[in-house]
TORLONU-599993 format. One record per residue (C-alpha): residue in one letter; x, y negated, z. Coordinates in steps of 0.001 Angstrom, whole numbers, padded with zeros to 6 digits. Layout:
N
a;X;Y;Z
...
//
This chain:
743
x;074309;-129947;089051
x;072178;-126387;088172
x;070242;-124746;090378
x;072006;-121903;090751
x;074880;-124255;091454
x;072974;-126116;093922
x;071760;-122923;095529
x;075661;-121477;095590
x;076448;-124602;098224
x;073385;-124310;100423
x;073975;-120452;100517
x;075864;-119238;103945
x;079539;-119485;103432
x;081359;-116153;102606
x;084839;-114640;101553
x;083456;-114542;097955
x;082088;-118178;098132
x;084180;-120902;095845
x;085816;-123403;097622
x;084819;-125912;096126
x;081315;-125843;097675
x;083012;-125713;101245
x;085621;-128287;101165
x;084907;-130474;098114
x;085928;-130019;094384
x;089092;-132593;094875
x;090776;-130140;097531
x;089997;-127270;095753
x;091102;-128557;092169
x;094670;-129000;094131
x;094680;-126285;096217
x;093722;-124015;092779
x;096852;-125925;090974
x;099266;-125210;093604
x;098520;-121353;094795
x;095857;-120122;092383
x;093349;-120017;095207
x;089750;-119889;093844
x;087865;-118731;096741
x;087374;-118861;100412
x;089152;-115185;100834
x;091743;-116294;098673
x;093256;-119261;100883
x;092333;-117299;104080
x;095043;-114941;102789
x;097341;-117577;102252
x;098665;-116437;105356
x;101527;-118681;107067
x;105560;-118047;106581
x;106334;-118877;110203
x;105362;-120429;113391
x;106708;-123471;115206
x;106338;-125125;118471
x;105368;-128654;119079
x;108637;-129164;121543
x;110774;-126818;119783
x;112908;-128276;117095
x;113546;-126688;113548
x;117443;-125766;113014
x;118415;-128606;110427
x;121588;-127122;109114
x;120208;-124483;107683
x;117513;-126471;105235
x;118171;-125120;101122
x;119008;-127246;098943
x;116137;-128028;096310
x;113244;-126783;098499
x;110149;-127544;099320
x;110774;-127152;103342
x;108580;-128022;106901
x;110632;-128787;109888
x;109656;-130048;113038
x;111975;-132910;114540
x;112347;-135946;116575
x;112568;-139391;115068
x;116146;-141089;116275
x;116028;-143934;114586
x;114031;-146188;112386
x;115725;-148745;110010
x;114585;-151109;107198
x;116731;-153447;104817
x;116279;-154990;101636
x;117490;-153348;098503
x;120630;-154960;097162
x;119844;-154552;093243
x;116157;-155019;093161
x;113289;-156259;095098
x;111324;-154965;098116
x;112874;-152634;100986
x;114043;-149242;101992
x;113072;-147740;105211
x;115425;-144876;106863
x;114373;-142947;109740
x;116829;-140393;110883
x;115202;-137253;112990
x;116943;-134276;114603
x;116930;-131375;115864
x;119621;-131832;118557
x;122778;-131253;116601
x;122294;-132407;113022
x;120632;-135073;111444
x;118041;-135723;108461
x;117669;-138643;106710
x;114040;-139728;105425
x;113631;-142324;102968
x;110807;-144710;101395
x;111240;-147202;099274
x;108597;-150405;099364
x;106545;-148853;102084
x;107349;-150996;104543
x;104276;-149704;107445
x;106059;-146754;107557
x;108840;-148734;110339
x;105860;-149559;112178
x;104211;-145976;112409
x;107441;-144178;113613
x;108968;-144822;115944
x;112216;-143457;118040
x;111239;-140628;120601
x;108229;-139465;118445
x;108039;-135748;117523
x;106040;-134072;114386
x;106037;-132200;111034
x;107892;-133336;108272
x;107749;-131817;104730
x;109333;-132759;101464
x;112194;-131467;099170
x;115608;-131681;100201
x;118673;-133327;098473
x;122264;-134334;098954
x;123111;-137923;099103
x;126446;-138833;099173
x;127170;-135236;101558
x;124164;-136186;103826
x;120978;-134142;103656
x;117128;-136359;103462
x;114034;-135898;102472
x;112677;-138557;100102
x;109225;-139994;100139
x;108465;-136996;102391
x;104769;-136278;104401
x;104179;-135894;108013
x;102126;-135135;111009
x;103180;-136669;114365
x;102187;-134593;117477
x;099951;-136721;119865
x;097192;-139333;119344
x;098212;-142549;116555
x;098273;-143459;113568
x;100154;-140483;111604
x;099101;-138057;114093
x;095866;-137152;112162
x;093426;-134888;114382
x;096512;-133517;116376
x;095540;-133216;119874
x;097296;-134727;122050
x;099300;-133189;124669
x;097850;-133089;127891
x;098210;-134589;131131
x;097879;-131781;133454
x;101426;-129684;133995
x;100604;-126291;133388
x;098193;-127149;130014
x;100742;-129391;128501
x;103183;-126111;129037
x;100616;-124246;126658
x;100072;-127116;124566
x;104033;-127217;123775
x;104794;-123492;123038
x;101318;-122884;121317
x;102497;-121346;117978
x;101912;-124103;114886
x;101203;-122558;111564
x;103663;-123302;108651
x;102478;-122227;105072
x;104124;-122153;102224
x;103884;-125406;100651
x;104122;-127736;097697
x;105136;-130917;097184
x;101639;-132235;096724
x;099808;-129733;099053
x;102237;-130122;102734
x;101269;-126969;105600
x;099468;-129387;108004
x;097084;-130081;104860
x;096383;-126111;104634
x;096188;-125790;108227
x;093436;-128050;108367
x;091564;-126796;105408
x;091469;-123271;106435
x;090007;-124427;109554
x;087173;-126101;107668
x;086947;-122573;106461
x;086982;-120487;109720
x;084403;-122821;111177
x;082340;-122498;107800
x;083025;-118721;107012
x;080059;-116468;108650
x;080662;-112855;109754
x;083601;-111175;107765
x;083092;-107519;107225
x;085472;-105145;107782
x;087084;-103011;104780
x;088498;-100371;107146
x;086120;-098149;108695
x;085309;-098215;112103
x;087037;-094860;113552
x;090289;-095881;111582
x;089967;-099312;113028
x;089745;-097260;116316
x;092558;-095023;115756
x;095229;-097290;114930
x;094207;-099794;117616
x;093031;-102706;114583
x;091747;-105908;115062
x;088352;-106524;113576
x;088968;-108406;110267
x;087653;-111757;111126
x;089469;-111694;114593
x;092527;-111048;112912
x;091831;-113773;110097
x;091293;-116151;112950
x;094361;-115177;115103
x;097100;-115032;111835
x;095490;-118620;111190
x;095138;-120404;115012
x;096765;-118530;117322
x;097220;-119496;121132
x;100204;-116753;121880
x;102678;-115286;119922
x;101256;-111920;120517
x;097761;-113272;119129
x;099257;-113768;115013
x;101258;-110647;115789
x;098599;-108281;116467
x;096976;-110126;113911
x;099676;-109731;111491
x;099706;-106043;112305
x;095976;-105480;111361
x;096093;-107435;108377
x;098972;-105884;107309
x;097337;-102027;107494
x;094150;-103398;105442
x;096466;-105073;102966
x;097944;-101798;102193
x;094815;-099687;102573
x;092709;-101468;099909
x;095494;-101723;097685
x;095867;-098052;097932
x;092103;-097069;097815
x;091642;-099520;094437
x;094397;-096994;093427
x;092240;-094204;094192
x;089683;-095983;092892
x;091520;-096057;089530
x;092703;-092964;089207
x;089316;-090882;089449
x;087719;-093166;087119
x;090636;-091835;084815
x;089884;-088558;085536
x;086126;-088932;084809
x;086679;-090171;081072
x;086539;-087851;078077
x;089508;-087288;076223
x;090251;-085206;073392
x;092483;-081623;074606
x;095361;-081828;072752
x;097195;-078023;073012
x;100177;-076923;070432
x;099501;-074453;068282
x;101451;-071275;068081
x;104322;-071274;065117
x;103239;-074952;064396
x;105297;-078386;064801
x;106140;-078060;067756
x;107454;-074524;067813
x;109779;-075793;064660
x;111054;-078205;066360
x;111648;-076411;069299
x;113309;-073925;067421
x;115828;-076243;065651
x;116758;-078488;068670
x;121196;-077353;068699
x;120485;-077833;072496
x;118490;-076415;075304
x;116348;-079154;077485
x;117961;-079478;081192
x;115833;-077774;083617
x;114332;-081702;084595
x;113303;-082016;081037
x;111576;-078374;081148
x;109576;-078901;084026
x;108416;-082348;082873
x;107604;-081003;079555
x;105304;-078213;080871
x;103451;-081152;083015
x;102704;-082621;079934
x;101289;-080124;078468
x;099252;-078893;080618
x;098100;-082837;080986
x;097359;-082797;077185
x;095333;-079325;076956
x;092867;-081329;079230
x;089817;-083425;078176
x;090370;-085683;081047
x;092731;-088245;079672
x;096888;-087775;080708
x;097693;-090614;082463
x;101937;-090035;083685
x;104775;-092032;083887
x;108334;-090533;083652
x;111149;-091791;084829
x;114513;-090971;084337
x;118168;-092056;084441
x;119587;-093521;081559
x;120206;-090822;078930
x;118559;-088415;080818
x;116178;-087123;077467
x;113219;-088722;078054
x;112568;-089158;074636
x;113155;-085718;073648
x;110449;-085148;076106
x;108282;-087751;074616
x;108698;-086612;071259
x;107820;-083101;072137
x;104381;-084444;073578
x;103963;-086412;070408
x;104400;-083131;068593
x;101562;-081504;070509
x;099122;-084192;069514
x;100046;-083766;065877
x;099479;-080196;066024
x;096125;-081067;066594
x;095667;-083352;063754
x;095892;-086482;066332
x;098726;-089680;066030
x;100715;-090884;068043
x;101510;-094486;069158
x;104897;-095654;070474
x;104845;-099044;071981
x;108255;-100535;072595
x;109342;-103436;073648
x;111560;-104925;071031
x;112335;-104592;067283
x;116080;-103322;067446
x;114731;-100738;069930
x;111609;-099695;067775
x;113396;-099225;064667
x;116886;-097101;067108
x;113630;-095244;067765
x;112604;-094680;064291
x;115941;-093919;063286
x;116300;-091179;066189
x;112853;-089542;065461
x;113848;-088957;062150
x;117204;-087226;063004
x;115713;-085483;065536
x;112964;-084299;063585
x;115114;-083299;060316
x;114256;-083969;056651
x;111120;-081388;056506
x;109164;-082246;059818
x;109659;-085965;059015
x;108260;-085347;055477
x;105013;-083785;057487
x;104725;-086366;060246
x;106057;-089314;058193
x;107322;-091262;061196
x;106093;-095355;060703
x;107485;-098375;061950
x;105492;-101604;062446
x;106962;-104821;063762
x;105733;-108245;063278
x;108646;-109474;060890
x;108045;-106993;058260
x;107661;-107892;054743
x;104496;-108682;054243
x;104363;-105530;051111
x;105843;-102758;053607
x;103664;-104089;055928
x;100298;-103262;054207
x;101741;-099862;053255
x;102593;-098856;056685
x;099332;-100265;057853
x;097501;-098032;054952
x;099700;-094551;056478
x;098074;-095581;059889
x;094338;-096198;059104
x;094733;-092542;056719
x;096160;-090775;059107
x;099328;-089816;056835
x;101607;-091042;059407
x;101388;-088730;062472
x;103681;-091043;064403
x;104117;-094506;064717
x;106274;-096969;066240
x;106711;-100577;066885
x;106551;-103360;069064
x;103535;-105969;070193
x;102826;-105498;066380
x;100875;-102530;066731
x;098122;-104461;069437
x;096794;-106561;066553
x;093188;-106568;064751
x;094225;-105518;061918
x;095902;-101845;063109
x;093605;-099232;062771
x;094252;-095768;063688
x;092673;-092055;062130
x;093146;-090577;065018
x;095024;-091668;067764
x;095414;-088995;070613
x;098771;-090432;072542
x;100132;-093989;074003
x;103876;-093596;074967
x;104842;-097035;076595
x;108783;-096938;076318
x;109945;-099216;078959
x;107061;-100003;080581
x;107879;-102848;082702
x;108366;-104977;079794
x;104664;-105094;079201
x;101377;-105745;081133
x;097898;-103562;081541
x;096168;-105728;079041
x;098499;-105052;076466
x;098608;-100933;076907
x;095068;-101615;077551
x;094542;-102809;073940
x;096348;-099984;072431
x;094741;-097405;074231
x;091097;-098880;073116
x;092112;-097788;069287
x;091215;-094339;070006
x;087949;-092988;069375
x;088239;-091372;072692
x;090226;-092518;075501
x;094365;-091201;074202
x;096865;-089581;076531
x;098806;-092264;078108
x;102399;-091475;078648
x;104645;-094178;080153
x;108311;-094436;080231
x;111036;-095952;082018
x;114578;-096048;082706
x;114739;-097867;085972
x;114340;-095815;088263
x;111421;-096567;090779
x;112295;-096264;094517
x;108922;-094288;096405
x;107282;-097033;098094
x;107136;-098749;094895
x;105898;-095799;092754
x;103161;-095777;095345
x;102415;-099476;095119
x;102359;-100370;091937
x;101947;-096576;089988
x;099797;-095375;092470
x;097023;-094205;089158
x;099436;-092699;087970
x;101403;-088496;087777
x;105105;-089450;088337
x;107471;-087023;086902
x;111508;-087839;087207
x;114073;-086636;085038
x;117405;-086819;086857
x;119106;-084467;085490
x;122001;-085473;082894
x;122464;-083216;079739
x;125797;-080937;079882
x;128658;-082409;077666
x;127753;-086639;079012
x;131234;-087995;079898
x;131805;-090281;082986
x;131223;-094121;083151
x;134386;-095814;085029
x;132988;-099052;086360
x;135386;-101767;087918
x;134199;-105477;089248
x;136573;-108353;087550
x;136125;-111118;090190
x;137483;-114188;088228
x;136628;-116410;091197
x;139546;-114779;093394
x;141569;-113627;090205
x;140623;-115614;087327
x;143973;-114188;085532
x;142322;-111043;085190
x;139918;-112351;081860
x;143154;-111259;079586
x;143189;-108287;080882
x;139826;-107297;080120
x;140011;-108750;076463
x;143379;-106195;076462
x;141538;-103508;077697
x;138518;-103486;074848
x;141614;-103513;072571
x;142688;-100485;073763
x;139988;-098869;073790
x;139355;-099965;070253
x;142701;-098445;069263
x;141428;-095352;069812
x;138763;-095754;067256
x;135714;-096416;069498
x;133389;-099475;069792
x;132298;-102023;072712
x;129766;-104151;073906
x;130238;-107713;074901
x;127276;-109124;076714
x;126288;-112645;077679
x;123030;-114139;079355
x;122851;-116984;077187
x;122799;-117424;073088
x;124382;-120826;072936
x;126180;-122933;075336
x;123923;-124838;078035
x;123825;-128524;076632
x;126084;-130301;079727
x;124139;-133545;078943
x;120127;-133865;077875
x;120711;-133862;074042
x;124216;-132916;073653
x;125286;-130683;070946
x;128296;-128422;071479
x;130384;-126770;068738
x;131213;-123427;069437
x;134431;-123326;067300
x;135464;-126526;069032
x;134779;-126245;072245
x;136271;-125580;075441
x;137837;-122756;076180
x;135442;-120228;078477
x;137144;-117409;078604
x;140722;-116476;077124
x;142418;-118997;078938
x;140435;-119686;082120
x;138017;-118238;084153
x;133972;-118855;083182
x;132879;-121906;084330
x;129639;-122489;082164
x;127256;-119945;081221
x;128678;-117396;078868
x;127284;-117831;075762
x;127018;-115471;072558
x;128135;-117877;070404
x;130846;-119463;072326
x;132270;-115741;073285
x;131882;-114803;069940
x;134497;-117404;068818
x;136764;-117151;071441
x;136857;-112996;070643
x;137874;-113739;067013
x;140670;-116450;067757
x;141467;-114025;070312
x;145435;-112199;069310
x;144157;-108880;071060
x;141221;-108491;069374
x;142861;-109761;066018
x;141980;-106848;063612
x;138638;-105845;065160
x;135199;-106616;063127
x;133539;-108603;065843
x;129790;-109921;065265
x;126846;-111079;067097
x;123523;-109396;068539
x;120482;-111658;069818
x;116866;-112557;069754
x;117179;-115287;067614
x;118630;-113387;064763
x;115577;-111913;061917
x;114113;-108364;062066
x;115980;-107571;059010
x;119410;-109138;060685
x;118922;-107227;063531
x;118207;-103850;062019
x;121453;-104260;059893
x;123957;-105524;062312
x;122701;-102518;064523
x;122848;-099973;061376
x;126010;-101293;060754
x;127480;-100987;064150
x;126030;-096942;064413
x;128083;-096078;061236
x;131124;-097562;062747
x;131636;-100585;060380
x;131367;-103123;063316
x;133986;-102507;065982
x;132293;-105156;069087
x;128738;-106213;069057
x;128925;-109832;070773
x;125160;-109310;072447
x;122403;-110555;074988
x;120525;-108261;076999
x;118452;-107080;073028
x;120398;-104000;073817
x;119898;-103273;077447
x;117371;-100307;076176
x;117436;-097729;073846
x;120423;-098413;071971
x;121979;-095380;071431
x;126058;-095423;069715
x;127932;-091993;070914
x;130931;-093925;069639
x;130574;-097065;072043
x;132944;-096733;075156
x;133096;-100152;076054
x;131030;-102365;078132
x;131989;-105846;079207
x;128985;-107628;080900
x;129920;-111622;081619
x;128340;-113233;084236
x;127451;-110480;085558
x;126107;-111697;088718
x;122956;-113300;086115
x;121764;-110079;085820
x;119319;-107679;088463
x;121021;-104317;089872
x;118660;-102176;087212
x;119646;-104487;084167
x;123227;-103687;084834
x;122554;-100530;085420
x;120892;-099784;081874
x;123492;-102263;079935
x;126423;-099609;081810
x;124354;-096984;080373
x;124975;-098093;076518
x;128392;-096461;076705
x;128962;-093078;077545
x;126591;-091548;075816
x;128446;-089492;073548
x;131793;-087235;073866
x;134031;-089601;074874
x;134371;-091564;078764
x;132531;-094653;079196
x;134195;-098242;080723
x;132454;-100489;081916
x;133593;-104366;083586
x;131704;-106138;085421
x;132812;-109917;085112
x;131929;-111840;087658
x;132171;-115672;089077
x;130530;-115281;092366
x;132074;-115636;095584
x;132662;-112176;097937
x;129444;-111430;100419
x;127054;-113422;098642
x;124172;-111425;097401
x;125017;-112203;093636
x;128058;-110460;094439
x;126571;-107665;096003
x;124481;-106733;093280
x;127330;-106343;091283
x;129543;-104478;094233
x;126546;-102213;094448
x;126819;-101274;090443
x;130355;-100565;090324
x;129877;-098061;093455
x;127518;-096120;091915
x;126281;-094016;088898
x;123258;-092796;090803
x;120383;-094934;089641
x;117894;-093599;092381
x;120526;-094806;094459
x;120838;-098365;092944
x;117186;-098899;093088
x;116905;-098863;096239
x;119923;-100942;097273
x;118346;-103313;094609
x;115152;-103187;096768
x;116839;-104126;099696
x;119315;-106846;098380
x;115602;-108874;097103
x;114083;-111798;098643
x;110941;-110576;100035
x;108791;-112592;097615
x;110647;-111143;094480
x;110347;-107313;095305
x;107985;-106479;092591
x;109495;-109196;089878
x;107251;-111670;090847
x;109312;-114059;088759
x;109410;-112022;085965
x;104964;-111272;086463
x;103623;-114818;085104
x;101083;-114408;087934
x;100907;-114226;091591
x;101346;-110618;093530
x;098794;-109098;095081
x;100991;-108197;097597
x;100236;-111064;100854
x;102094;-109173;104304
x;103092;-106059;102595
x;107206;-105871;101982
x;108069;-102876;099722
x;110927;-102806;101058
x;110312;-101972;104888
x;107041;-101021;105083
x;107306;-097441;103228
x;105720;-095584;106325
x;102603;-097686;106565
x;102093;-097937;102694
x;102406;-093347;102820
x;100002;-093614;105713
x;097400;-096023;103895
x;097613;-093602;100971
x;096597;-090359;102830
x;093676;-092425;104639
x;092557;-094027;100963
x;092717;-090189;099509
x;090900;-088938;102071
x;087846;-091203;102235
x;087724;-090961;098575
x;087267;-086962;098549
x;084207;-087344;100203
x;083183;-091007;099408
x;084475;-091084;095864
x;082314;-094340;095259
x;082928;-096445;098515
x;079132;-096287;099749
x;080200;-095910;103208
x;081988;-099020;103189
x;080696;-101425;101377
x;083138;-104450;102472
x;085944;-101851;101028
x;084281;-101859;097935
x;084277;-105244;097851
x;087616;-106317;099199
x;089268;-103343;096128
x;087034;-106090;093606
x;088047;-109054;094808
x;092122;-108293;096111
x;092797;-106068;092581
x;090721;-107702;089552
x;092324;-107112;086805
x;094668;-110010;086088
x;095856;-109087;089724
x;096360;-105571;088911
x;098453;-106887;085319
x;100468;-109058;087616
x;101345;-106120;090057
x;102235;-103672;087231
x;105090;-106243;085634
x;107076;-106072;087883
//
């Protein structure tokens, strides 16, 4: 061991102190595995999901399926036999809750019938299963209430009347849990902790602490953790809540002026230059959204403080007319600019579109670049050479462009097209190829509800675009519920025929490229197999390739020019099935979700999105928005396998009722599990978010703001409060803060 190791375990014990040195490297090495819990602040807010009662018994019907769940129960019965078709014994013990019953099973563990017994009460945690209709837990964990073996350091109830009263209805922590790590095992290492931990300072200053009526912090940790009253982990709750959201808001803050104190390079338009050609040739006029975004932006970029915006805007709203008008402005300066998006068939629809938009002679000045990873190595190194010289005033690709070996002249602007699709350290990267800091611009189509704009954008200027342009037909959306009419798939295969008759194109979309493999190395032919969806209603995923044949056996669909669209499929396979479709020699593109963004076809009417219930609100939202686009009404069918009032279903209801994507976003807020609200699933890391629900707590996140802005006006650095200072540092690091802006 070092010294300054050994000195880190004698030192008092604090939030920043590793745990480790407090409860042994063996708990911490598993507790580290199983939340990502480093330090002694970190598992003190891993708060609990619930409370229980020692003599109040869990609701067994209502355990998931395939989860990791604690109940508390009573032990019925206790049962061992001998296995029939192998050695050694099984021993059952059913437990209750007063109207349904849980199996538990262990095989070879034969102690276990002598522990338990009938009449006993405790925790029990494992994952649950289905055997033969009858729910158990196998091999679970538990922790008896009352003194034996089993019963661990539970206290046991006592003998006096009134005190065993309290001892019954005291609140018992349950915390989310693993299969190696059960809650009682938490419980009783954050106790080690609370005991260990000295005095916790407080991150929100004392007269706001006042005001609202707070909890000092380590009260509050104490109470959420071992409370004696109900009351006790709500107040608790409450307080830890409120500094949840204020820190997050004031590293926000935090953020945001240490934007504003960086040099950038001003970046103005010059009178009669690019951008005033361009202007003057666009055979439109920019809605009145689009105007009053645009003169944000450039009054951002005729700063030296670096632009740091995000606009968001319905699907074909112009936002990257906008963009490109901004890009303009930096070249007028002599600066480039960098377009970062998020796949190759939406890079090069971007290329293509800055070049039309731009005509033949402003594209012969700016000499728009594209750079993607699957380029030929030879167009590679040229495009790389127009970068480093500066020759090419405007470049676009995809992750391609964050490598060593891209060097810009001069680069003045980041535009992140769909920005959810990639995390700080990778717009981080781009932006340190500038000299100076670049103006960050940062676009998205999904629409971003205000609680969450505040949450998770809360650095950054948020402009909207909601406005459509004039001459954008309607999108006619209908739900095809194949699980109560699962003779309705002809129809829809009828219906892309006629719209095909009338010389437009469609979209087919699937969530899978090939069919799931039923059994673990099974190979399934697509021309042979079953089935999925002429003749009978989807059963397994939908699949490109499987659709794909099906469409061209299909008799409808007989003369169309049907092909496929996926990630799997070459740079150069891509950018030619997609060339191919715009000029109108490919009537149905058989796709995954490659095309959710960006694609732009005014001659696509058609959208048919299988299993539709796969996909989030705001990814059916955007797919919807690939038709429509041009001068003729869009169609889009929503096919769907899930059963009515189940929230798959919902999601899908909820698209078909609306066109307003402000709208869907938040009905897609509130249809999430609480744990999923900022795509945790999608992050790769955990949330910073602990108490905090986007969702509901709106209010209290607005409030938090207007307290973290106005300490910061006259406490820009935190001096005041030092334990804020700290808290911002340790809660929103910066893999925290990459995690958070994912979603």
């Amino acid at each position: 061991m070092s010294d300054s190791e050994a000195a880190e375990k004698l030192a008092p014990v604090t939030l920043d102190s590793r745990l480790a040195n407090v409860v042994g490297g063996k708990t911490a090495v598993a507790l580290g595995k199983a939340f990502g819990v480093d330090t002694v602040g970190d598992l003190l807010s891993h708060y609990p999901r619930r409370y229980a009662r020692r003599g109040e018994l869990s609701s067994i019907s209502l355990l998931p399926l395939d989860e990791n769940v604690t109940i508390v129960a009573e032990i019925r019965s206790v049962e061992e036999r001998a296995m029939k078709a192998r050695k050694g014994s099984i021993v059952e013990v059913k437990i209750s809750d007063g109207r349904g019953i849980l199996s538990l099973t262990w095989f070879n563990q034969s102690w276990r019938a002598r522990q338990l017994q009938p009449g006993m009460r405790g925790m029990f945690a494992g994952k649950v299963s289905d055997y033969r209709g009858h729910l158990q837990l196998t091999h679970p964990t538990y922790k008896l209430f009352g003194p034996g073996p089993g019963a661990d350091d539970e206290p046991e109830m006592p003998e006096d009347a009134e005190a065993a009263k309290l001892w019954i209805e005291q609140p018992v922590a349950i915390y989310p849990a693993t299969n190696t790590m059960a809650s009682w095992q938490i419980a009783q290492t954050i106790a080690i902790l609370l005991d260990s931990v000295g005095l916790v300072p407080d991150p929100i200053p004392a007269e706001l602490r006042g005001e609202r009526g707070l909890l000092p912090q380590g009260r509050a940790l104490e109470l959420i953790h071992r409370p004696e009253t109900d009351s006790d982990w709500r107040r608790a709750r409450d307080t830890l809540r409120f500094t949840e959201a204020f820190v997050l808001q004031s590293a926000l803050v935090q953020q945001r002026l240490t934007a504003r104190q960086q040099l950038s390079t001003a970046r103005a338009a010059v009178p009669g230059g690019l951008l005033d050609r361009f202007d003057a040739g666009l055979p439109f006029t920019l809605t009145a959204d689009q105007q009053g975004v645009a003169a944000e932006m450039a009054a951002d970029l005729a700063q030296t403080a670096p632009m740091n915006r995000l606009v968001q805007g319905e699907v074909g709203s112009g936002k990257t007319v906008v963009a490109l008008r901004g890009m303009l402005a930096v070249a007028d300066s002599g600066g480039q600019s960098a377009l970062l998006a998020p796949t190759e068939v939406l890079a090069a629809q971007h290329l293509r579109s800055i070049v039309r938009s731009l005509g033949p002679e402003l594209s012969a000045e700016l000499m728009p670049t594209l750079l993607t990873g699957q380029l030929p190595v030879a167009e590679r190194r040229k495009a790389l050479l127009r970068v480093v010289s500066g020759q090419a005033k405007i470049v676009i690709g995809t992750h391609a462009l964050l490598g060593d070996k891209v060097t810009f002249f001069d680069l003045g602007l980041v535009v992140v097209d769909e920005q959810h699709r990639f995390g700080v350290d990778q717009r981080e990267a781009l932006r340190l190829k500038g000299a100076l800091p670049p103006h960050v611009l940062v676009l998205t189509a999904t629409p971003i509800p205000r609680t969450v704009a505040m949450t998770v954008f809360g650095d950054l200027d948020v402009s909207t675009i909601a406005e459509l342009p004039e001459g954008r037909q309607g999108i006619e959306t209908f739900v095809v519920p194949l699980f109560e009419k699962p003779g309705w798939v002809m129809r829809v295969w009828t219906r892309l025929a006629e719209e095909l008759a009338l010389g437009r194109q469609g979209f087919v979309v699937c969530p899978a490229i090939a069919p799931k493999q039923l059994e673990e190395g099974a190979e399934v032919d697509p021309e042979t197999a079953a089935p999925a969806l002429v003749e009978t209603a989807l059963v397994e995923t939908a699949s490109v390739e499987v659709v794909l044949a099906e469409l061209r056996r299909n008799p409808a669909l007989a003369a169309a020019r049907i092909e496929p669209l996926h990630g799997r499929m070459t740079s150069d396979e891509k950018d030619q099935t997609m060339r191919a479709f715009a000029a109108g020699q490919i009537d149905v593109l058989v796709a995954t979700t490659v095309i959710e963004v960006g694609v732009d076809v005014p001659n696509a009417s058609a959208m048919v999105v299988l299993d539709a219930d796969r996909f989030g609100v705001s990814q059916l939202h955007q797919l919807r928005g690939r038709v429509g686009r041009g001068g003729v009404p869009g169609l889009c069918l929503l096919v769907t396998t899930a059963e009515a009032e189940t929230i798959a279903r919902e999601r899908v209801e909820a698209v078909a009722a609306t066109l307003d994507g402000f709208e869907l976003a938040q009905v897609d807020l509130e249809l999430r599990r609480e744990g999923d609200v900022l795509g945790n699933n999608q992050s790769g890391g955990r949330s910073s978010l602990r108490l905090l629900r986007v969702a509901t707590d709106g209010d209290l996140i607005g409030e938090a703001r207007g307290h973290a802005q106005r300490l910061s006006e006259h406490d820009p650095h935190l001096e005041s409060v030092p334990a804020l200072r700290d808290a911002v540092r340790r809660r929103l690091d910066d893999a925290e803060r990459a995690s958070l802006t994912k979603s």
